[in-house]
C-alpha positions as CSV (number, residue, x, y, z in Angstrom):
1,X,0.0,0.0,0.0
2,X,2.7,2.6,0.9
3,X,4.8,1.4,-2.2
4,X,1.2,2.2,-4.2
5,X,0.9,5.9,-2.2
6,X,4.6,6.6,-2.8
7,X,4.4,5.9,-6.6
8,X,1.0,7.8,-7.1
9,X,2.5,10.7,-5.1
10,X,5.3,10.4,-7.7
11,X,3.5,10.7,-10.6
12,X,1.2,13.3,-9.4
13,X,4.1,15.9,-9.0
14,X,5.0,14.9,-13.4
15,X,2.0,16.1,-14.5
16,X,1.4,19.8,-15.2
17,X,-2.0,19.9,-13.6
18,X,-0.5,18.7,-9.5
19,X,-1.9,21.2,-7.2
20,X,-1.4,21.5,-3.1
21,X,-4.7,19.6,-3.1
22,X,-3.5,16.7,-5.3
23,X,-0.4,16.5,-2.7
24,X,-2.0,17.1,0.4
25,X,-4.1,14.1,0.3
26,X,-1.5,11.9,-1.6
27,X,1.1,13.2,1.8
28,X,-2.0,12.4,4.1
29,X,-2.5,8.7,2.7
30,X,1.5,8.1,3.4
31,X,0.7,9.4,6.4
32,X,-2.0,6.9,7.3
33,X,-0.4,4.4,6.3
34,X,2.2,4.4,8.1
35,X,0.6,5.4,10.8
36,X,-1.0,1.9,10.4
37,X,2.2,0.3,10.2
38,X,3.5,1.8,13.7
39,X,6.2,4.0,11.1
40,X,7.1,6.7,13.6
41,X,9.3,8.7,11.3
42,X,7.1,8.0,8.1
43,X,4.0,9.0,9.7
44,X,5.5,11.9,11.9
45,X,7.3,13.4,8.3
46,X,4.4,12.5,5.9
47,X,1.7,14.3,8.0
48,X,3.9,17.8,8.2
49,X,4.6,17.5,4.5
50,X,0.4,17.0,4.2
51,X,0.1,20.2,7.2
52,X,2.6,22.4,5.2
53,X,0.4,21.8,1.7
54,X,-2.6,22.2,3.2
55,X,-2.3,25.5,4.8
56,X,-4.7,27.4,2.4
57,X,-7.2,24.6,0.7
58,X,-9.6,25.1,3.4
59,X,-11.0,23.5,6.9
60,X,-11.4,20.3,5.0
61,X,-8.4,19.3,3.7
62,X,-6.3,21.3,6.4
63,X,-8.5,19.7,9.4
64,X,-7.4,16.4,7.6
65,X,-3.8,17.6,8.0
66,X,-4.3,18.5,11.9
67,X,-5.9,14.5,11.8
68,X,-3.1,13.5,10.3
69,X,-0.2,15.2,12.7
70,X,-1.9,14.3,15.6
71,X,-2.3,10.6,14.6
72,X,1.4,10.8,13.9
73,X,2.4,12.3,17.0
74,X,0.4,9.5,19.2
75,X,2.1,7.3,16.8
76,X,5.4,9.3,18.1
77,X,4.5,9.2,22.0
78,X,4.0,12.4,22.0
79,X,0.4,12.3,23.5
80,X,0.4,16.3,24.4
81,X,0.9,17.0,21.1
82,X,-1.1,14.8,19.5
83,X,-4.1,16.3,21.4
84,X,-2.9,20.1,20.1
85,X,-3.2,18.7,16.8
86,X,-6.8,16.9,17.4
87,X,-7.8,20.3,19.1
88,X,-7.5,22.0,15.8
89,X,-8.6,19.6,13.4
90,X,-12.2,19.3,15.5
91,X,-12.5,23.3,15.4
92,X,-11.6,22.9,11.7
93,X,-13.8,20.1,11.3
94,X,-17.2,22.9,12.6
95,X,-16.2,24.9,9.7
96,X,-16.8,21.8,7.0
97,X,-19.8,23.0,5.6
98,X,-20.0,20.1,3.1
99,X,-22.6,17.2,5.3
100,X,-20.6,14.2,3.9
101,X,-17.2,15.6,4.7
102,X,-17.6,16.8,7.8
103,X,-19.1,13.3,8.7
104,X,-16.3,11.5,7.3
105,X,-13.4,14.2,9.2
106,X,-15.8,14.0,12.1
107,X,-16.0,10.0,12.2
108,X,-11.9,10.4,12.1
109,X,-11.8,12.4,15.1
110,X,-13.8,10.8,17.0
111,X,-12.0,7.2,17.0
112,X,-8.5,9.6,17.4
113,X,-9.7,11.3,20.3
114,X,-11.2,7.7,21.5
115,X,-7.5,6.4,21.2
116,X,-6.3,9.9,23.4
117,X,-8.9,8.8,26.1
């Protein structure tokens, strides 16, 4: 799967038409993923590259980013810092004004911050 993410993140940055948005979720994916896999340093490097692109494409995509550092920081040990990061994402997740989005973000956070308890 990560090989997969990698490669489709690799080919997304050839083609003329790669925006931040393309990136963001390709960087949030690796991120998962290797969250998944217990991949500290994958997870903890993926999700900042996802923060960093995600800045300005709205609460969406950016609360997925904060979803994505916190997951990585729990994955790190750093509990403190994961719940920062969950913090923002749920205030970023209120702004979602798309029904199906903000279920999906919200659904996300929840089984996080379940994880944080």
């Amino acid at each position: 799967m990560m090989e997969c993410c990698m490669a489709s993140i690799h080919h997304w940055r050839g083609r003329e038409d790669c925006s931040p948005k393309n990136l963001s979720i390709g960087y949030w994916q690796a991120s998962r993923i290797a969250s998944l896999l217990g991949q500290r340093d994958g997870a903890v490097r993926h999700a900042a590259t996802c923060l960093d692109l995600s800045r300005d494409l709205g609460p969406f995509l950016c609360g997925y980013a904060e979803e994505a550092t916190a997951r990585a920081a729990l994955i790190d040990g750093d509990v403190s810092r994961a719940r920062i990061h969950l913090k923002e994402a749920t205030a970023l997740c209120a702004e979602v004004t798309d029904p199906q989005g903000r279920g999906m973000l919200d659904a996300d956070l929840i089984e996080l911050a379940d994880r944080l308890a």
